[in-house]
N, C-alpha and C positions, 0 to 999 in steps of 0.2 A: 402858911403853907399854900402852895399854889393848888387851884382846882385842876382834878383829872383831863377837863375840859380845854385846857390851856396846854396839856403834855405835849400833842404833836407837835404844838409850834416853840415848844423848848426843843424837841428833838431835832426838828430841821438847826435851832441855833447851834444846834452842840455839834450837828452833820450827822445824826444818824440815820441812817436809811429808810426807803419807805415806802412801799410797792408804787408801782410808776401812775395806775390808775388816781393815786390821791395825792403824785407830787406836786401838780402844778398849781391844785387849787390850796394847798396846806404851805406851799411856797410864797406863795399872794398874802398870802395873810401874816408868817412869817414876816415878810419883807416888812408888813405895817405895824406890828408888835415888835421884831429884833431889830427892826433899820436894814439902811439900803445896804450893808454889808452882810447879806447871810451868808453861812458855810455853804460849800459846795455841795449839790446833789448827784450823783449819777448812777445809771440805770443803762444794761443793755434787754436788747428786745425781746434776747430766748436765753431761759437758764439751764437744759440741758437741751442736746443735739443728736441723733442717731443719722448715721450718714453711710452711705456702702459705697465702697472704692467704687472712682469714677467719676463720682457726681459733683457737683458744686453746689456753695453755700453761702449768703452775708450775712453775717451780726452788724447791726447798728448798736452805735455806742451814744447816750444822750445824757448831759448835763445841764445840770440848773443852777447859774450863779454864772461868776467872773473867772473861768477859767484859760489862762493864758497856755496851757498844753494840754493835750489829749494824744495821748497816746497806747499802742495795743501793747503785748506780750505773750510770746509761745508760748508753750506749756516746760520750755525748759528755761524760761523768766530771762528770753531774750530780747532786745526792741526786735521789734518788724516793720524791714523797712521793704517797699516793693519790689515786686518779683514778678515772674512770668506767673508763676503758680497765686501768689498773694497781692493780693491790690486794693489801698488804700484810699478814701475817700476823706478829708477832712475838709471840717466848716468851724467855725467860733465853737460852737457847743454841740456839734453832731461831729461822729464818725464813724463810718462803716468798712467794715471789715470782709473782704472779700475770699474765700479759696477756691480756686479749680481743680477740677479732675484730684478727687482728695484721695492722698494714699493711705495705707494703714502710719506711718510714720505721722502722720500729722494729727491723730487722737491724742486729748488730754484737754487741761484748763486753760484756756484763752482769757487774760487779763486786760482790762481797760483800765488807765489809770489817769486821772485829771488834777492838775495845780492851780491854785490861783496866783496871785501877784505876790501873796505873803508868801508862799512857798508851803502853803499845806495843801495834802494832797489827798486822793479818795480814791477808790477802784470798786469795779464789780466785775464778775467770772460768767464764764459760760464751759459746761462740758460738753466736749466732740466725745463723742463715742462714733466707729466706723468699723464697718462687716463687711464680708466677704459677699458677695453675690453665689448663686449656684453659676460656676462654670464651664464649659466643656473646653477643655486645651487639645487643642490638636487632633481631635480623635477621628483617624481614617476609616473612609469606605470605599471602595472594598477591603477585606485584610483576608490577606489567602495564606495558604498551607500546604502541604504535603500530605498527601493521603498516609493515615497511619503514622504520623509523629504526633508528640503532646502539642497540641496550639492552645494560645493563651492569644484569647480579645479582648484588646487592650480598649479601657474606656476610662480616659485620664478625667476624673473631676473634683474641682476644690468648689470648697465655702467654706465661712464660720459661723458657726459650729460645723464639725465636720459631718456630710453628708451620708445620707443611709443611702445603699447601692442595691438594686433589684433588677434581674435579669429577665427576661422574656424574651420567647421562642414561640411563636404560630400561638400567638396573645397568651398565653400561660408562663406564667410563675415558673422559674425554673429554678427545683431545689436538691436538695444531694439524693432525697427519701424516694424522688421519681426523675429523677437522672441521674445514675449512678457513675456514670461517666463524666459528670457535671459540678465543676466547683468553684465556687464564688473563692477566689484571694484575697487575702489582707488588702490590700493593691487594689481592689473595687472590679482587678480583670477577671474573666471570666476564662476557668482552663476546661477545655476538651482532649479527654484521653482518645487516643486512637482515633483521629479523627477519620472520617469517612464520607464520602459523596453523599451519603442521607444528611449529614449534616449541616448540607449547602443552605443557607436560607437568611431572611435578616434576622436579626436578635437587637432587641433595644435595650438597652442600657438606661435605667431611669434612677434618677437620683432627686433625693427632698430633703427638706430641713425642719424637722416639725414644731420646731420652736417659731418661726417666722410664716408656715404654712406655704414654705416657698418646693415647687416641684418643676423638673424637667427632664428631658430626656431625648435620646438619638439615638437613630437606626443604623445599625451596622451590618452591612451587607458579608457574609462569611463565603468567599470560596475557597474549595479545594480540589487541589490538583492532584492526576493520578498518571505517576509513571508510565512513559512507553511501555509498548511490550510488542514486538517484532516477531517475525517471521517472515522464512523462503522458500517457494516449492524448490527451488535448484539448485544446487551450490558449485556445480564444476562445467563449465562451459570447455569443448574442442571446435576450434576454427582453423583456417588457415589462410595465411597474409598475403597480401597484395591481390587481390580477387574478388576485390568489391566488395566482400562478405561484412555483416550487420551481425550482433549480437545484440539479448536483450535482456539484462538482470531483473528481476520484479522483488519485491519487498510488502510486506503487507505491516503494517500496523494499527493501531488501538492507543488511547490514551485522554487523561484532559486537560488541559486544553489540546486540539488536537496537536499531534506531534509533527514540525517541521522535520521533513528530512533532506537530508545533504548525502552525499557520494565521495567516498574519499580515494584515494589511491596514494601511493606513497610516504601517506602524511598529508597532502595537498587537497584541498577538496577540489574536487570537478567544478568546473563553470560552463556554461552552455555554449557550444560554439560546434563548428562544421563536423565536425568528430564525435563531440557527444550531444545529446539529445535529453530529453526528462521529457518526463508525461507523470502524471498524476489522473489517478481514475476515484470514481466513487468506491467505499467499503476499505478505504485506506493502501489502495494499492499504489505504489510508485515506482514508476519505471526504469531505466536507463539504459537506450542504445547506446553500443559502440557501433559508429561506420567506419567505412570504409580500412578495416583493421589490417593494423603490418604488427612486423614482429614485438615492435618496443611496446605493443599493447599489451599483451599477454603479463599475468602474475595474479595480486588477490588485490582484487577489490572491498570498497566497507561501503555497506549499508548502514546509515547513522540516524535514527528517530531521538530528536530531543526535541522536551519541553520544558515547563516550569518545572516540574516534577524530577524532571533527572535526563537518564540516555541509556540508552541500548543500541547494541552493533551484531552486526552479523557481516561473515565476511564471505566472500564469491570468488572463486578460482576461473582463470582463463587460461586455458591451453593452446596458443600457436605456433603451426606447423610453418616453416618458411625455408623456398630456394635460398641456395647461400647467396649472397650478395653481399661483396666487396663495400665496404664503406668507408676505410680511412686507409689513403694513399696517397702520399703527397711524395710532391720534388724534393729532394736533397742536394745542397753544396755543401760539399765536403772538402776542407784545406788538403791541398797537396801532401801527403808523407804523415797525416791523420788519421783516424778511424772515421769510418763511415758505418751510421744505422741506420736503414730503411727499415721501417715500422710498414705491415701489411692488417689490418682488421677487417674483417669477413662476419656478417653474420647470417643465421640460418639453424632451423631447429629439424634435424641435429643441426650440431655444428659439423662444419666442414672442416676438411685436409687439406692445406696449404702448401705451396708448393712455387718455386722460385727459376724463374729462367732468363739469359743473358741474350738480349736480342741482337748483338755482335758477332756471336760467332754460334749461337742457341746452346751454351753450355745450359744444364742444369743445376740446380741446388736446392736438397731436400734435406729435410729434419735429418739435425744428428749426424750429416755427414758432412765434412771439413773436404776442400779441394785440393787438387794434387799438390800447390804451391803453401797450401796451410792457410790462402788468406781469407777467403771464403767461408763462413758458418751458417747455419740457419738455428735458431730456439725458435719453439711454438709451443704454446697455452693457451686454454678456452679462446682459442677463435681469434687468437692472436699470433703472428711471424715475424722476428727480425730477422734480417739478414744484416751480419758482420762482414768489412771489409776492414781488413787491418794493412796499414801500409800502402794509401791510396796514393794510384799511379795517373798520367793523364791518361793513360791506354783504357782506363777503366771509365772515363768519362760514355757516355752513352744511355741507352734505354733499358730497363727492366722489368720483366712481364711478372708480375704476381697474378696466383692462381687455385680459385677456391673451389674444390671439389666434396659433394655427398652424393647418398643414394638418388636423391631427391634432382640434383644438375648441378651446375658448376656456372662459374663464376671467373671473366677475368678483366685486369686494369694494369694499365701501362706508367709508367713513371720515369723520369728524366734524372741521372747524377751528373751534376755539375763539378767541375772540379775548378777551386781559387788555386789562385798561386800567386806568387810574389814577383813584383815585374823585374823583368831581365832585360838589361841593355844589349840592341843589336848591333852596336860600333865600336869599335877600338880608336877610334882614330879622335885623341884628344888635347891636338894641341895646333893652335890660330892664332895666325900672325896678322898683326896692323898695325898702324901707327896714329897719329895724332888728325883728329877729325876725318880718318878713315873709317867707312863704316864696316863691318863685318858679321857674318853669321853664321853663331855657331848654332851646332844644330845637335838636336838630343832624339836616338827614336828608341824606343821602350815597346815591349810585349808584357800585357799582364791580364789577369782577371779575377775579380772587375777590373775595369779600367781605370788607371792608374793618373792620380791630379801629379798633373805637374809643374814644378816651379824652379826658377833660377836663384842661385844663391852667389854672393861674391865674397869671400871671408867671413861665413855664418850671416851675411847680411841677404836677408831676401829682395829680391826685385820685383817687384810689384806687376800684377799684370796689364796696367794700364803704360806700364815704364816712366822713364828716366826724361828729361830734356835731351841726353844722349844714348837710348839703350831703349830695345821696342824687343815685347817678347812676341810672336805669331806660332800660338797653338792649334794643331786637330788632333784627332784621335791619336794615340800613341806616337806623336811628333810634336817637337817645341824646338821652334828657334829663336835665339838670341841675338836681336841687331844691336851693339857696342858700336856706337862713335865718340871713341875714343877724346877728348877731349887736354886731357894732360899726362903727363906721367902717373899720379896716382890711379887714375883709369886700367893700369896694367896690372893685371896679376891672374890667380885662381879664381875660375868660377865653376859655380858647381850647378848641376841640374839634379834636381832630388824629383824622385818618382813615385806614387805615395798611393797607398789603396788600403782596403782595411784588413789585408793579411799582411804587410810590410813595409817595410821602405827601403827604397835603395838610392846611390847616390853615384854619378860618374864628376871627375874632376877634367875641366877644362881650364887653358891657360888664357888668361887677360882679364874686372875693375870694384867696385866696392859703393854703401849708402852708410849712411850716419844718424838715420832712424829706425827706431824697431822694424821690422816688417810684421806684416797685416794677423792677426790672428786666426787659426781655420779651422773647421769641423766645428763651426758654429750648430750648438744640437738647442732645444725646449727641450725641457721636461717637466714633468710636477705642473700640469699648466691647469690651471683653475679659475674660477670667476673673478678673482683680485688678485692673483699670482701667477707667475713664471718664472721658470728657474730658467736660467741661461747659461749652458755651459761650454769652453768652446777650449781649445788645445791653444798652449805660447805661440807664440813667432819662431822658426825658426834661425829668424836672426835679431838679436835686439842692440843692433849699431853699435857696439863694444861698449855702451851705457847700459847698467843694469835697468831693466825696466822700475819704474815705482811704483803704477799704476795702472790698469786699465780702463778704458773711456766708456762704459757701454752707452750707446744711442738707441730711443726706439722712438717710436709714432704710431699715430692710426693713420693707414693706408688710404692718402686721401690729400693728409696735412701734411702743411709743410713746415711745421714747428717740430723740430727733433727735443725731446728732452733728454736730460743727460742722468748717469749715474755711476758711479766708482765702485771698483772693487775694494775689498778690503785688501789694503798692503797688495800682494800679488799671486793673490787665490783666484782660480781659473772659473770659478763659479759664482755668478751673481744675481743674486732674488728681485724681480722686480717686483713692484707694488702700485697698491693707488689705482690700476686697473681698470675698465669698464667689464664690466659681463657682456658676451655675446661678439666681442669687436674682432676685426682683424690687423694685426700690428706688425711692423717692419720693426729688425731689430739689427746693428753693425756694431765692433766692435772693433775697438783702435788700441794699441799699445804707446804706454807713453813713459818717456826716459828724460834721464836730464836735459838733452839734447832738443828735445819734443816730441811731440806726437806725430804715431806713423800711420799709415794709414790702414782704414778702416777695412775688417772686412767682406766679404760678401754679405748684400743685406737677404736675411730673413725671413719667412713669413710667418707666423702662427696667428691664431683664433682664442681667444677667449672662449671657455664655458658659459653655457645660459645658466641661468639663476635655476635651482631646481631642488626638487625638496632633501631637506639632511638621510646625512648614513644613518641608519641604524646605531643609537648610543650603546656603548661597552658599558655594562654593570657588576659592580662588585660587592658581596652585604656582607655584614658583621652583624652579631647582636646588640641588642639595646639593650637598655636598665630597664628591666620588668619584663610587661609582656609589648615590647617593642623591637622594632628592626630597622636597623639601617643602611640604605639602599643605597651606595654609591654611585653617581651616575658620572662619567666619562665620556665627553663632549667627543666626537669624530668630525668628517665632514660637514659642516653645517650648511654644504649647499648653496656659496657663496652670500646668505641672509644672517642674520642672526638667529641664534635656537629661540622661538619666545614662549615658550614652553614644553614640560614632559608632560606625558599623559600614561600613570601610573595605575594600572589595573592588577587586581590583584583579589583571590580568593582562595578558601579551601579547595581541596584535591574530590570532597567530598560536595561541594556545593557547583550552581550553574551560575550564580548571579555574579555579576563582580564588582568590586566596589572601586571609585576613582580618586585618582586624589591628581591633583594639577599641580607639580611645581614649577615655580618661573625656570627660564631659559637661565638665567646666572646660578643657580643653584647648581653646587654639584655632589648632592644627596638629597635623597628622600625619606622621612621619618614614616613606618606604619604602623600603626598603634589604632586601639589597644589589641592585640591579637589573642588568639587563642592557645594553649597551653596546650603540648604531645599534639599539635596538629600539620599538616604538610600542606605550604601555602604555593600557589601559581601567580605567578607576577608575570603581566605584560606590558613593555615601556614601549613607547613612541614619543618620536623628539618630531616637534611641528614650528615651522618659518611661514612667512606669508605665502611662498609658493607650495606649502602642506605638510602632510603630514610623512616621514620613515616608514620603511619597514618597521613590523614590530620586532624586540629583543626579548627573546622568551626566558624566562626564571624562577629557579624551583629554590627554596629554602624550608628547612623546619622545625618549627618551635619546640624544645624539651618538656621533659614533665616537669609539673610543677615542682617548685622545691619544697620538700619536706620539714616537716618541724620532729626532729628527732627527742626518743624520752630524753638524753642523753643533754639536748639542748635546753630540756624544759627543766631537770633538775641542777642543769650546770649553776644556776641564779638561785639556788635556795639554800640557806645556813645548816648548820650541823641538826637545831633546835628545830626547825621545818621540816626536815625530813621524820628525824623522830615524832614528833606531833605527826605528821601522816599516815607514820607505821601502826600508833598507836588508837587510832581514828579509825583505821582498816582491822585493827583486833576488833577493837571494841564492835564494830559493824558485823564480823564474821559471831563474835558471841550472842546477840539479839538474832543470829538467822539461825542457828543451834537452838535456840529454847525455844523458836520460835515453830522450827522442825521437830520437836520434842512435844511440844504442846498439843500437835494437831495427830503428831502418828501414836508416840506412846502416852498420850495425854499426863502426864508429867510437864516440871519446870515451873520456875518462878511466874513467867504466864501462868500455867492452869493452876496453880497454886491462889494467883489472885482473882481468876475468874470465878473458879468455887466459893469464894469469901465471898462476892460480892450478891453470887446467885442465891448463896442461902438466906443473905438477908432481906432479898428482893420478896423469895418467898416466904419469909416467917409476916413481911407484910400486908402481902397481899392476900385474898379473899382466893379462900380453895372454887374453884372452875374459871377464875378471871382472866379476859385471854388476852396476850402477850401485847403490849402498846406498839406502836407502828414503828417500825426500823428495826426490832430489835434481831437476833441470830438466827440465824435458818440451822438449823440440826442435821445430823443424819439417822436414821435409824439402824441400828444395826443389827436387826434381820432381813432388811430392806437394802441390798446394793444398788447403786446406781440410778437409785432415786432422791431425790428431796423432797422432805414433809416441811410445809409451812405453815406454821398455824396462821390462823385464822387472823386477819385485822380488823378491829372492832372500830370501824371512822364513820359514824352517822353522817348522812349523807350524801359518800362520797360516791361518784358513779363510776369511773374509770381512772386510772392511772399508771402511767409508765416510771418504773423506778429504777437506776442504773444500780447496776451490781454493787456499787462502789458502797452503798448503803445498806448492805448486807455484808454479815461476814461471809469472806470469802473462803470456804472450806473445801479444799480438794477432794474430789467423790473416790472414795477407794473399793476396790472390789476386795475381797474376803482374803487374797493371797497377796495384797497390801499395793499392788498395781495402780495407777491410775488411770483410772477410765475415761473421766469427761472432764474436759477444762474448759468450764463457762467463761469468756470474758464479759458478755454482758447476760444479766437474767429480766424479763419484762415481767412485769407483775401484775395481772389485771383485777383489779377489784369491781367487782360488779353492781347492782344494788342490792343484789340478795343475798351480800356478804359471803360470797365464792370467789375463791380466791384462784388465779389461772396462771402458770409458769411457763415460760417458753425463756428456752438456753439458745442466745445468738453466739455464731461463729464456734462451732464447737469444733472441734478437731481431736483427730479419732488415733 
């Protein structure tokens, strides 16, 4: 048998392990008693680890012998290989084991494991254990409220073990027993009933862990805000207009923070400018001149104090007096053999009496009365006059005096009726002789108004005004003539001169020649014309060379260049979209028709302007509900203002709150999701659509969320079997029979209760020692010659000095008075025991 003496260096041969302090010298000796092949040793540096998220750590791993691998293992017995977080060190017989910033995720046993050349192998472990620190997430200061709603200050903190939470307030402990308004939550927040301006103050939040001795804490600043509250000495202002007259509304307010105030009128709030004025005084008073006041002044004004807290309005009347004065009376052209309305408005407080006169011949025309001819009428309302001319003659062309009369003075303005007509040829005489390379002129003279464009035509073929190698047109004012040098026989025939304005057209036939391409296109108009677009839209050719036209040519430029670019109609629609665009430029634009034959010529060039870059329309919105408590906000792109939309800007709150909340969708989005919203509430939404040159008007929007849905019984039993139901009904008997005996027991002292209670009392008493008083907990009695009292014997607890004991630990016996009424319902009874074994009752919350 081998001596004990010899054990450790049998065990290094066999590889069994062996605290690190005696492997190297028990290894040495090893080597010289088992040979230079001993078993593997190894050994890491720490065998358990406690580690709090965050920090870093390295185990070394160390071998003794010939090991050809050394490698780690996580604790879910995988290799580890490096990492950002893990980092490995290896040497022949050392390796270290590195981790950073450790999370909870990476506690457990870390394995080291060594081979030699035979392929046997050894390991040793180390446990990570890892905790939580005490820490404070997020928690703001200041956190404000509303005077008189519940606030709840929020004081977010973790650790492991979870943390005890202590409040204080002007350095005291704050607990339910001496702040009744005061309660700690599950949640660690602290709520305040009703809150109130005394309330204002900081409150620290402190939190420990008493197992690690670890403590801290943070000051939270509490305000609270308190509702406007307004007031005016005046409420109804009388001025009168145009007389340089000032007026000055005052408003008084209170609130906290103090209350901004604003001036509305119409909906619009007032901004400061030549007309209106603001002053702001000490003691909350704010001001508002009106200068220099006319009529459109007068109606109600709002006084508006808002703050954090909320808003109040009061609103202000203005009364102005004003001469009448004419203000909308414009020229009219009216077509020949049309109706004619001249519109008269007058204003003036009162209003004024209207009244209509012909400065031709000084007929009159008043309300309600028709003229001898019938064509003449006048209608009039609030401060309004037409005059009806039915059947309009040129004799009627001339001046019209309208005439606005009150007590106050009168009022008048003058206006012009123009009368269109359709141009009328002054000649009969249409028929010219020539012949071959004779030249000749015929000659067209026209009356119209407007004045009437005119053009030659020769078998629907129009003649261009620049002319023919044979054929010169020389127009002026309601005169055009046509030189024809005749060239061949086809040169002979009908021409025609057409006379064009925008009440008609007319056309006279003269005799003698003809073209063979469209003619020019006219009444070249823009419209639609935008930052990257224009519409161009322009009337056919009157003649298009007896080839159908296939096409049209449109040309434009920037006024300047001489590069024209080109663009086609579709097939031979008279309107064509340009694009590609500059913002801001000014463009020439001609228009050619073109037939198999070719292209005619161009006509009249154009000019328009591009729009400057400028900020989008106002977006169109449309919502629907969401699934849950969500909304979805359709949003419908309009002008964008020549830029792209690169985003909405989505505001949106209760009807009942000031704050708004945002939410930003990209410019390609066309909806807005809002969530999670509130249930039976009515929400204000306000969109703005914004491009680099800024931001829309806003697009104002009212939706409102329903009540929530119900869980009807009807839903809760629809899921339950025949057998369920039964077992429920029989659960609610058996529950109603225990509250009968239970009622049995206490008023007619009967039932299976007092039945067992007396068994149990009599045997309590044949035990115990006649005067021994009652052990602690046991029944409080009533007496019954005594109402509305409780007798409690006596508790015999050597001792004890004081104590509080909840009701719950007494029977709880309704106190009856003699006609079987109940008197007092103690919910809770305090019990105090003194040292001199007296005993003291006090009944909380009792209710009468």
């Amino acid at each position: 048998m081998i001596g004990a003496e010899l054990q450790p260096f049998i065990d290094v041969c066999s590889g069994k392990q062996w605290p690190t302090t005696m492997l190297t010298l028990v290894h040495v000796l090893a080597v010289l008693v088992c040979g230079s092949h001993a078993a593997l040793q190894i050994s890491i540096s720490l065998n358990k680890v406690e580690l709090s998220v965050g920090e870093s750590k390295f185990f070394i791993c160390t071998a003794i012998g010939e090991p050809v691998r050394l490698e780690w293992y996580n604790p879910q017995g995988e290799l580890i290989m490096p990492s950002k977080r893990m980092s490995l060190h290896t040497e022949t017989s050392r390796s270290r084991l590195i981790i950073y910033n450790a999370i909870v995720q990476d506690a457990g046993i870390y394995r080291c494991e060594a081979a030699d050349a035979s392929g046997h192998t050894v390991e040793a472990s180390v446990v990570l254990e890892i905790y939580q620190r005490l820490t404070f997430r997020d928690v703001q200061s200041p956190q404000e409220f509303r005077h008189g709603e519940m606030a709840e200050v929020v004081c977010d903190v973790i650790s492991s073990p979870v943390p005890t939470v202590v409040w204080y307030y002007q350095d005291r402990e704050i607990t339910e027993e001496h702040h009744s308004r005061f309660r700690v939550l599950a949640n660690n927040n602290l709520q305040i009933q009703q809150v109130t301006k005394v309330d204002e103050g900081v409150y620290r939040c402190e939190a420990s862990v008493e197992a690690r001795g670890e403590i801290d804490f943070v000051d939270i600043a509490v305000v609270v805000n308190v509702p406007p509250v307004l007031s005016v000495f005046q409420q109804s202002f009388n001025s009168t207009a145009d007389y340089q007259e000032s007026v000055t509304f005052t408003c008084i307010t209170s609130g906290s923070p103090d209350p901004m105030v604003t001036w509305h009128r119409k909906g619009q709030q007032l901004e400061p400018s030549e007309q209106y004025m603001f002053n702001r005084m000490e003691g909350g008073r704010s001001m508002l001149t009106i200068r220099n006041i006319r009529q459109a002044d007068g109606g109600t004004y709002t006084c508006r104090a808002t703050n954090k807290a909320g808003l109040e309005e009061r609103e202000l009347f203005l009364k102005v007096f004003v001469q009448p004065h004419i203000i909308q009376l414009k020229n009219v052209t009216a077509v020949e053999g049309s109706a004619a309305m001249i519109s008269c408005v007058a204003e003036g407080e009162p209003l004024p009496d209207i009244s209509w006169r012909r400065a031709s011949d000084g007929q009159a025309f008043v309300d309600g009365v028709k003229s001898q001819d019938g064509r003449f009428e006048v209608r009039g309302r609030h401060g309004k006059s037409v005059l009806t001319i039915s059947g309009v003659k040129l004799s009627d062309l001339g001046r019209f005096d309208c005439e606005a009369l009150s007590r106050i003075g009168g009022h008048q303005k003058s206006m012009f009726l123009d009368i269109e007509y359709i141009p009328k040829f002054l000649t009969n005489y249409t028929i010219y002789y020539s012949w071959e390379e004779n030249p000749v002129n015929i000659s067209c003279y026209v009356m119209s108004n407007p004045p009437a464009t005119m053009l030659w035509r020769r078998e629907r073929f129009t003649i261009s005004a620049e002319g023919t190698f044979n054929t010169r047109v020389h127009s002026a004012e309601g005169k055009s003539v046509l030189e024809v040098t005749p060239m061949s026989d086809r040169d002979f025939g009908r021409y025609n001169c057409t006379a064009r304005n925008n009440i008609g057209v007319r056309y006279q036939e003269f005799i003698l020649a003809q073209a063979d391409v469209p003619s020019n296109p006219y009444s070249v108009r823009l419209s639609a014309v935008s930052q990257r677009l224009a519409t161009v839209t322009f009337m056919k050719p009157d003649s298009h060379g007896g080839v159908p036209i296939s096409y049209y040519l449109v040309q434009y430029k920037e006024v300047g260049s001489l590069d024209w670019r080109d663009a086609k109609s579709h097939s031979v629609q008279t309107t064509v979209v340009l694009t590609g665009l500059e913002p801001n430029t000014t463009y020439e634009v001609r228009i050619a028709a073109v037939n198999g034959k070719g292209q005619g010529e161009f006509s009249r060039t154009e000019s328009f302007q591009t729009l400057p870059i400028r900020e989008p329309s106002p977006p169109a919105v449309h919502g629907q509900r969401g699934m849950g408590k969500a909304y979805r906000l359709g949003l419908i792109k309009q002008d964008d203002g020549g830029m792209p939309i690169v985003e909405y800007i989505v505001k949106y709150k209760t009807d009942k709150e000031e704050q708004w909340m945002t939410k930003l969708v990209p410019g390609a989005n066309d909806f807005a999701m809002l969530q999670p919203l509130q249930w039976n509430t009515r929400y204000e939404v306000e969109i703005t659509a914004r491009n680099v040159k800024g931001l829309s008007e806003p697009t104002f929007y009212q939706f409102f969320m329903p009540q929530k849905p119900d869980i009807t019984a009807e839903s809760l039993f629809s899921g339950l079997g025949l057998g369920a139901v039964v077992g429920l009904g029989l659960g609610a008997l058996l529950l109603l029979l225990v509250l009968v005996d239970i009622s049995c027991f206490f008023l007619r002292h009967c039932g299976l209760l007092m039945c067992i209670t007396r068994t149990l009392c009599s045997k309590k008493t044949t035990t115990s020692g006649k005067g021994k008083d009652m052990e602690e907990g046991k029944a409080a009695y009533l007496h019954p010659a005594t109402p509305n009292r409780i007798l409690i014997q006596r508790l015999r607890t050597p001792g004890l000095r004081e104590k509080h004991y909840p009701a719950s630990h007494l029977m709880k016996l309704p106190l009856k008075e003699e006609n079987g009424k109940e008197s007092l319902k103690p919910d809770t009874i305090e019990i105090k025991v003194h040292s001199d074994n007296s005993i003291h009752t006090k009944l909380d919350d009792i209710k009468e």
